[in-house]
C-alpha positions as CSV (number, residue, x, y, z in Angstrom):
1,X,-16.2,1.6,-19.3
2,X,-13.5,2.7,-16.7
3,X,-12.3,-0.2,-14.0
4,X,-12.4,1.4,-10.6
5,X,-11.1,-1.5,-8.5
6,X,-12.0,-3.1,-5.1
7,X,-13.6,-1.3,-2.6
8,X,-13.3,-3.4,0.7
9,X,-14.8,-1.7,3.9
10,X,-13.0,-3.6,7.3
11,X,-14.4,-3.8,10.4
12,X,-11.8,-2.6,13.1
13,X,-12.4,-4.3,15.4
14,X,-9.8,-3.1,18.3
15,X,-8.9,0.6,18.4
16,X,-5.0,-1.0,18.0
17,X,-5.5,-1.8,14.4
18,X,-5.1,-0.1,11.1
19,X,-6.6,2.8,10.8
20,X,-8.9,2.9,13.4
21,X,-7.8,6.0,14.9
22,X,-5.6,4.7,17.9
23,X,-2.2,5.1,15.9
24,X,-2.9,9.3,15.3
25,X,-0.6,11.5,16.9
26,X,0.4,14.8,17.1
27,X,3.8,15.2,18.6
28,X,6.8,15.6,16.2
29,X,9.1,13.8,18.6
30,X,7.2,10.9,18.5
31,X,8.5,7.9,16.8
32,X,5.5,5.8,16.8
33,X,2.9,7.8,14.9
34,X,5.9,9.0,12.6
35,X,6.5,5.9,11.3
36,X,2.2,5.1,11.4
37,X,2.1,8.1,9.5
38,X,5.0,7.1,7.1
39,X,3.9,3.7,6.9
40,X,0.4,4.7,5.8
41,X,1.8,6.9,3.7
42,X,3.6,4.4,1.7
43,X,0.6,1.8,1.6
44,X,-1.4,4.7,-0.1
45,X,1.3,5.3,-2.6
46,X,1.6,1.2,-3.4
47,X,-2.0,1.6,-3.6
48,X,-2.1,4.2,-5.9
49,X,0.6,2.7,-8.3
50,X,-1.9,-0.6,-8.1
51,X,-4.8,1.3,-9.1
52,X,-3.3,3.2,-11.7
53,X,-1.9,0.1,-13.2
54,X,-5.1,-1.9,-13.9
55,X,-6.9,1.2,-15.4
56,X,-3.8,1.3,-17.8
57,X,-5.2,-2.6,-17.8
58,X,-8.9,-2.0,-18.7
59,X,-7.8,0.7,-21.1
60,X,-5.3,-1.3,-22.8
61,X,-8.4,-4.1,-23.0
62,X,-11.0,-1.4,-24.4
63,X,-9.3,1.0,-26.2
64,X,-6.2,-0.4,-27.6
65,X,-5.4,2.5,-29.4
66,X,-5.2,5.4,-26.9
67,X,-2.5,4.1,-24.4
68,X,1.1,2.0,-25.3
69,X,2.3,-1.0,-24.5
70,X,5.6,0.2,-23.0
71,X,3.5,2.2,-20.6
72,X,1.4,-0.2,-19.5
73,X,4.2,-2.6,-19.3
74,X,6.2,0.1,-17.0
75,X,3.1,0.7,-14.7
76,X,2.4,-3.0,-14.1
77,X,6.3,-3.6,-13.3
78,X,6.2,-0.6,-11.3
79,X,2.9,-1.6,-8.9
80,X,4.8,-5.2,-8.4
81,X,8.2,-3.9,-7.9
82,X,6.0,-1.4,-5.2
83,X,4.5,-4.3,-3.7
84,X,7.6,-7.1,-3.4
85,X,9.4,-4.1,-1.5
86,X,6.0,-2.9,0.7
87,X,5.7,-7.2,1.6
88,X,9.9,-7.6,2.1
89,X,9.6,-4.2,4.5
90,X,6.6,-5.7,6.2
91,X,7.8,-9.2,6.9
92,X,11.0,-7.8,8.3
93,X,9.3,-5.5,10.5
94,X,7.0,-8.2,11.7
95,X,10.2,-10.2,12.3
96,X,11.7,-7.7,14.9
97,X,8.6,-7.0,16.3
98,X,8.4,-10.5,17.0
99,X,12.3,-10.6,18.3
100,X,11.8,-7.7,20.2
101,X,8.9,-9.7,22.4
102,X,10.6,-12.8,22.6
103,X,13.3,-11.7,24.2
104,X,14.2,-12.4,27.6
């Protein structure tokens, strides 16, 4: 038995949100859908630290015998590590964004 974590499908709801299509550019000079593009990039990568880290889980739960405990220990401080820095980026950003249209 392998854990293949969460699959959640969202609705997008406006074409301004994640994903939905609105953010893809193709112009190299353009700062916007660089930093989409680098920002999703980076969410995929968090992702795939997350993912890999609970099968290291399941595997440590089932078959205690093929994988370490340093590993598992390393992965699971890794995919945190990854995600305390993705959440402290975020929230900053959100914070200018939110300066930048208060401003008068």
């Amino acid at each position: 038995m392998e854990g293949t974590g969460y699959i959640v499908g969202l609705k997008a709801s406006d074409p301004r949100h994640y994903g939905a299509g609105a953010v893809a550019r193709k112009d190299e000079g353009d700062l916007i859908g660089s930093f989409a593009s680098m920002f999703k990039s980076a969410i995929d990568d968090v992702n795939g630290k997350q993912v890999s880290a609970d099968k290291l889980i399941v595997q440590a739960g089932t078959k205690p015998d093929t994988v370490d405990v340093h590993e598992v220990m390393n992965a699971i401080s890794e995919a945190e590590l990854s995600m305390n820095l993705t959440k402290a980026i975020t929230d900053r950003v959100l914070r200018a964004y939110q300066e930048i249209t208060n401003m008068r």
